[in-house]
Structures are given as structure tokens and as C-alpha cells.
C-alpha positions in Angstrom: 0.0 0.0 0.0 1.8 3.4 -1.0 0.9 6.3 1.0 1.4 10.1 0.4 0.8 13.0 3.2 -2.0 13.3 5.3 -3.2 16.6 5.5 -6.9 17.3 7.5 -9.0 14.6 5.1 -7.3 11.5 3.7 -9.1 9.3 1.6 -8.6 5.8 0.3 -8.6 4.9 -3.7 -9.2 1.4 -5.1 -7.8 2.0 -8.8 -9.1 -1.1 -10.6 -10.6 -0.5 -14.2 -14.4 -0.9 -12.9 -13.8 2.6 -11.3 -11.8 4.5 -13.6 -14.7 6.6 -14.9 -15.1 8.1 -10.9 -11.4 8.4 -10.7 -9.5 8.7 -13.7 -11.2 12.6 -13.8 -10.9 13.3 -9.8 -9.2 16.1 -8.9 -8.8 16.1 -5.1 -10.0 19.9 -3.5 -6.9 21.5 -1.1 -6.6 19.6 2.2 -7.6 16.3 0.8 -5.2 13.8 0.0 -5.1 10.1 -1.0 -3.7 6.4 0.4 -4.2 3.9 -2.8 -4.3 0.0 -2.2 -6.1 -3.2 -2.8 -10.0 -3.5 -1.2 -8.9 -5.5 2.2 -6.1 -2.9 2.3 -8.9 0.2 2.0 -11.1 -2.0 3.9 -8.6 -1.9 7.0 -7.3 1.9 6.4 -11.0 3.5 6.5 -11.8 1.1 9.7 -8.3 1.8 11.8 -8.5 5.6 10.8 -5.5 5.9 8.4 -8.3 7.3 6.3 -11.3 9.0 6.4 -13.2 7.7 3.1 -13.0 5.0 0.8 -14.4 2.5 -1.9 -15.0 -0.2 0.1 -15.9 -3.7 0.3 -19.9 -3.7 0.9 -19.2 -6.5 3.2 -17.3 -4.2 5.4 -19.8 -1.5 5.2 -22.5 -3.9 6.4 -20.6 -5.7 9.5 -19.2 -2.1 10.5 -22.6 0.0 10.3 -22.0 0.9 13.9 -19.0 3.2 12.8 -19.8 3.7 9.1 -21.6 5.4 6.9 -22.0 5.6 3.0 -22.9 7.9 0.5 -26.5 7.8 -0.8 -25.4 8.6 -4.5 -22.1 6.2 -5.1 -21.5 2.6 -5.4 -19.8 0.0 -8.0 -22.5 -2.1 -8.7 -24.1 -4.7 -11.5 -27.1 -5.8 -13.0 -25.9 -9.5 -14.4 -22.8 -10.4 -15.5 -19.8 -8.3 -14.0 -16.8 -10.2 -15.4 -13.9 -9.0 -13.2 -15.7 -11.2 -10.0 -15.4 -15.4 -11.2 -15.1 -18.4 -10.0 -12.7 -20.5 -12.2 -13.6 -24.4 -11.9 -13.6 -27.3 -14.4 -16.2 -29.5 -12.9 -19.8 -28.2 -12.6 -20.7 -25.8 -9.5 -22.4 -28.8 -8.0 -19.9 -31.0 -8.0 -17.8 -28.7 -6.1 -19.0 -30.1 -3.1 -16.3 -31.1 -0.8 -13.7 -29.7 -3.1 -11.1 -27.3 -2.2 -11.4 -23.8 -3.8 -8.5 -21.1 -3.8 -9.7 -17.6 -2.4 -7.9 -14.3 -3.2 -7.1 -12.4 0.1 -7.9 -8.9 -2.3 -11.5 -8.8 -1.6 -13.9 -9.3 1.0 -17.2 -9.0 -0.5 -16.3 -11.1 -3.1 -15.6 -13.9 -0.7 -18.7 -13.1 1.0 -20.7 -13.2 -1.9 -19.1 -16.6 -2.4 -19.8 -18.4 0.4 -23.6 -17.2 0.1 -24.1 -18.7 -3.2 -22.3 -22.5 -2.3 -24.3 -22.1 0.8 -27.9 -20.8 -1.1 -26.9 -24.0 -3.7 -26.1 -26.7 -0.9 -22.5 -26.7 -1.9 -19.7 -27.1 1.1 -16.8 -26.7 0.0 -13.0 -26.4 1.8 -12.1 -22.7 1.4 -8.5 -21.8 1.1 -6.5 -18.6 0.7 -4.4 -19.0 -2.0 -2.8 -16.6 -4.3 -1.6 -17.2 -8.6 -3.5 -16.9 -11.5 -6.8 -19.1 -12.0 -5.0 -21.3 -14.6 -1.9 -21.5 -12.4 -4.3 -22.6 -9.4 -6.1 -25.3 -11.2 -3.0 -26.5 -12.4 -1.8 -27.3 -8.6 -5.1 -29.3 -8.0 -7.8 -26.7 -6.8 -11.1 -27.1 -8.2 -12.4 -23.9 -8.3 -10.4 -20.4 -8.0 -12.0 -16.9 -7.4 -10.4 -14.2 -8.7 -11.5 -10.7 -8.9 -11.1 -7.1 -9.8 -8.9 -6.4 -13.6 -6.6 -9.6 -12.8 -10.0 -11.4 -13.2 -11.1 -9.9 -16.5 -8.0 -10.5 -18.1 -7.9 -14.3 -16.9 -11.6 -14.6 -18.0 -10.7 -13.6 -21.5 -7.5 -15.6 -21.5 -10.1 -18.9 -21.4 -12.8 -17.5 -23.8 -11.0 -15.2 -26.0 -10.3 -14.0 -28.6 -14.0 -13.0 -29.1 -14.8 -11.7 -32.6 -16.0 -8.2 -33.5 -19.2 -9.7 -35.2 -20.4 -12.0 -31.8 -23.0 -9.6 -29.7 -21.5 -7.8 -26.6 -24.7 -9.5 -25.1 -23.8 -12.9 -25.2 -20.1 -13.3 -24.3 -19.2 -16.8 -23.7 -18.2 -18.3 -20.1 -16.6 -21.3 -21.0 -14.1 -23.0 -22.9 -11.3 -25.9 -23.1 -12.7 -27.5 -19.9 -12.8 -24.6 -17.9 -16.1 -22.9 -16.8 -16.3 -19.5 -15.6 -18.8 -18.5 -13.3 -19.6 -14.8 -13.0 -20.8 -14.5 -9.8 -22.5 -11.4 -10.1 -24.9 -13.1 -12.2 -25.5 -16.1 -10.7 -26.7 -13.4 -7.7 -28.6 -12.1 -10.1 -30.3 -15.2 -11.3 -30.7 -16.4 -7.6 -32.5 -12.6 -6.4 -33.3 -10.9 -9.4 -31.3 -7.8 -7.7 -28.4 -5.6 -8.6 -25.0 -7.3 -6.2 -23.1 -3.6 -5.0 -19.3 -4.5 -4.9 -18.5 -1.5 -3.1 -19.6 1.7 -1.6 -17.9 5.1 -0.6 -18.1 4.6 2.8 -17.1 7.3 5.5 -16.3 6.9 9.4 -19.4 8.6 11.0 -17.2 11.1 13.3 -15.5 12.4 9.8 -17.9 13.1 7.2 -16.6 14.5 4.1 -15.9 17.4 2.7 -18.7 19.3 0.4 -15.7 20.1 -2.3 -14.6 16.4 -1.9 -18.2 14.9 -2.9 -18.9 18.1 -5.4 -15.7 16.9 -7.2 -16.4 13.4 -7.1 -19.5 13.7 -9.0 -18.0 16.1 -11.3 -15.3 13.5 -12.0 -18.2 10.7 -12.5 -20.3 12.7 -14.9 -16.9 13.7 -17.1 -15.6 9.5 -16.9 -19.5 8.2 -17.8 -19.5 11.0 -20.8 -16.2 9.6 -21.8 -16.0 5.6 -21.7 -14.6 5.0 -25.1 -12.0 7.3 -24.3 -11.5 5.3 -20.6 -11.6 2.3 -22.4 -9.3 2.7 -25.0 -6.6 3.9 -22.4 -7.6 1.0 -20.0 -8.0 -2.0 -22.4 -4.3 -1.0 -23.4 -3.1 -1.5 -20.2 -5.0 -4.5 -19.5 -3.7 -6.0 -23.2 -7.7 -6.5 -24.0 -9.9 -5.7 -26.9 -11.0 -1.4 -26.4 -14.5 -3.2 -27.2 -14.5 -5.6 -24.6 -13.5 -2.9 -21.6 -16.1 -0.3 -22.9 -18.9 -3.3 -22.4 -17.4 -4.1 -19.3 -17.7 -0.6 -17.8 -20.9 0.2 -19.5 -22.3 -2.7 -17.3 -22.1 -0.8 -13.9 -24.1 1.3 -12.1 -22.0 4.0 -10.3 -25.1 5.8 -8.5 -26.3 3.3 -5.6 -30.1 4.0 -6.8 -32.9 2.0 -5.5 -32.2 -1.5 -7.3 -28.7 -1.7 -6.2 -30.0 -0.7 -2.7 -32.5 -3.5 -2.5 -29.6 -5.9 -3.4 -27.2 -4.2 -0.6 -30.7 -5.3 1.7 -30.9 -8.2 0.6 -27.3 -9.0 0.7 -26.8 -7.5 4.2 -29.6 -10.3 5.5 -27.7 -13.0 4.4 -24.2 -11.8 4.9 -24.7 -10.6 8.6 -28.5 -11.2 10.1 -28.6 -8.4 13.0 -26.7 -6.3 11.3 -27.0 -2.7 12.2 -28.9 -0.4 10.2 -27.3 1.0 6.8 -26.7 4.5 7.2 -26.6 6.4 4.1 -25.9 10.0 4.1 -23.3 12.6 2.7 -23.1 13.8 6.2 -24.6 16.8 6.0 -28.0 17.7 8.3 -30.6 16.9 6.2 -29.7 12.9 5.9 -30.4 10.9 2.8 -33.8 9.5 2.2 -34.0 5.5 4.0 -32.7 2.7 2.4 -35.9 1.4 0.5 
């Protein structure tokens, strides 16, 4: 995790590809600065204090309500497929029962959602952390590996690809040489019929933001959603992926935590951690954000 100065509001940055068009355009306002890591690393900073803000792990938001809230108008969340959150396996999901699977430390929520949908489908499983690529992983005898975030996409299109320019954006495949990949994202969807939030922008409750911070995050959202085949382009070229294939992958989200997404937090939150305390969403100033739905 790299670090710079702390003035009076740090903040913490998860730079993977599914939120370049919130960050690629932020400018940070005077007397706000940034910490930049993985989600578990962003998870820990915003809940020990070394920051202030950050896009976190929903999972984090929801078992540390008590102490945290989230703004109303901000999320990274999907309807359907997401492609950056799979599980890597060759036998069928079913037949994972009993069978070790390798977890990435990266994410929480992703793990979370995990465990939700072996336990919604009556599949144990042995749950190991475990760190390589998903090919690497089977390889060494797990049968399923979850990888997330733009180390996910790119494995995900390493098994299906390439994908020609005539096939429809809507029906990219999910399987190939043996190998299935199972988007989790929408096998929640399938399973609830909701939106799954990855993240929020979550905020400890005794340090609420800064109006120029939030002002200059949704300026920088507005520019990056006006701009996704220019995001792409740049991104897909770092990834070594089709400029195609990354606009469709960040036209998929929904960046604005509306009322779907929030009845998939709900729903998630019950399962996740029953007695949870109550989501608090708000930008922290008096007039608080209208209830969670």
C-alpha cells in the first residue's frame, strides 16, 4: 500500500478498471489527499483511521454500520454479469462439493458473496486462501479459483477469448477448453433478481466529508460516464484486452447506488450478517439521505 501525506482529510482509492470513470477525472479539492491500495487494504485503512473515506468492500460497510456510513449517490455495482468477480472451476458448481477452492485475500465482499451462493446452492466446500493466476491454481489441484477485480477480467478472457467483433457484446461466452467461468455477479442475479453492489464510498461517522470532496467526485463521474470510449481505450491497453470488450465491461455498472442496487445491498446485508446494524446512508450533511428502501 503506497501512501502520500496526510493533511486534515485522507481518503482511500481502489484503482481497478471498474472505477476508472469516478477516478481517472478526480481532482482532489486543497486539504484532501489520497492512500491507494487493494479493497482489504482500504477496507482496514478507512476502519483503523489511516483514512477517512473510501471505496469499500460492501461486506465491510455492512458488519461495521456501527461506525460507518455511505454515500447515498455512489456505489460499483451490476445488474448481471460483472466479469472481473469469477469463480474458475472445471467440474460443474455442483460438483464442487467437498472440493477445495482457492480464495484471493484482495476482496472481502467477493468472498462473502461466495460463500452465500455454495451455501444458497447446498455446496460445502473447503475454502483456502491461496494466491496465482486461475489457470496456475487449477494446475496445482484446486477445483475452483476466485479471482477478482482487472486480474479477473483478463484471466476470463484468456479462457474464452479472442472473441470476434461480429459476436454480440450481449452474449459473451463463459466457458471454454474445460474450464467454466462462473460470474458471480450473475449467478446473484439469477438467484435474487437484484443488482449485487461490490463497493460503496463509505465514510467513518465522526468524519464526514468534505462538500468540495463529494462536489468533485460527482463532477469527475459525470466527465468518466461521458467519456468511456475514451477510458476504455486507455484501460483496455493496459489490460492487453480488446478497447470493445472494456467499454462493455464498464458500461455494465451502475456508479449511482439508486434504488435496485440498494435492494440488493438489503438483501445481501440479511444474508451476509443477520442483525446487522442499520445501513446508514448520508453525505453527512443535516438533512440525511432518504431511508434505504
Amino acid at each position: 500500500m503506497t501512501q502520500t501525506h496526510l493533511p486534515s482529510y485522507p481518503i482511500g482509492l481502489i484503482h481497478y478498471t471498474n472505477v476508472a470513470p469516478i477516478l481517472d477525472a478526480l481532482e482532489l479539492p486543497e486539504g484532501v489527499s489520497a492512500v491507494r491500495g487493494v479493497p482489504t487494504e482500504m477496507n482496514a485503512a478507512l476502519l483503523n483511521g489511516t483514512v477517512n473515506l473510501a471505496n469499500i468492500s460492501a461486506v465491510e460497510f455492512i458488519r461495521n454500520a456501527d461506525v460507518l456510513s455511505a454515500l447515498p449517490d455512489f456505489s460499483v455495482s451490476v445488474l448481471g454479469a460483472v466479469y472481473s468477480v469469477n469463480l474458475f472451476h472445471k467440474k460443474p458448481w455442483g460438483d464442487l462439493r467437498g472440493g477445495r477452492i482457492a480464495l484471493t485475500a484482495q476482496s472481502a465482499t467477493s468472498v462473502a458473496l461466495l460463500e452465500v451462493l455454495l451455501s444458497e446452492t447446498g455446496v460445502q466446500a473447503r475454502l483456502e486462501r491461496a494466491e496465482g493466476t486461475a489457470l496456475d491454481l487449477l494446475a496445482a489441484g484446486y477445483d475452483g479459483v476466485l479471482r477478482i477485480g482487472d486480474d479477473a477480467l483478463r484471466e476470463w478472457y484468456e479462457v474464452v477469448g479472442p472473441i470476434n467483433e461480429e459476436r454480440s457484446m450481449l452474449d459473451l461466452p463463459h466457458q471454454s477448453g474445460g474450464i467454466t467461468v462462473t460470474d458471480l455477479a450473475q449467478r446473484w442475479f439469477v438467484l435474487t433478481g437484484h443488482p449485487f453492489a461490490f463497493a460503496v464510498w463509505a465514510y467513518r461517522k465522526d468524519a464526514p466529508p468534505p462538500h468540495a470532496l463529494l462536489q468533485a467526485m460527482r463532477q469527475a463521474r459525470r466527465y468518466g460516464i461521458g467519456h468511456l470510449s475514451e477510458i476504455a481505450e486507455r484501460h483496455a491497453a493496459q489490460l492487453g484486452l480488446p478497447a470493445r470488450v472494456v467499454q462493455h465491461y464498464l458500461w455494465n455498472f451502475r456508479y449511482h447506488l439508486e434504488a435496485p442496487d440498494r435492494l440488493g445491498l438489503d438483501e445481501f446485508a440479511a444474508k451476509v450478517a443477520p442483525g446487522h446494524a442499520p445501513l446508514v446512508l448520508s453525505d453527512g450533511r443535516s438533512v440525511p439521505a432518504a431511508a434505504t428502501p
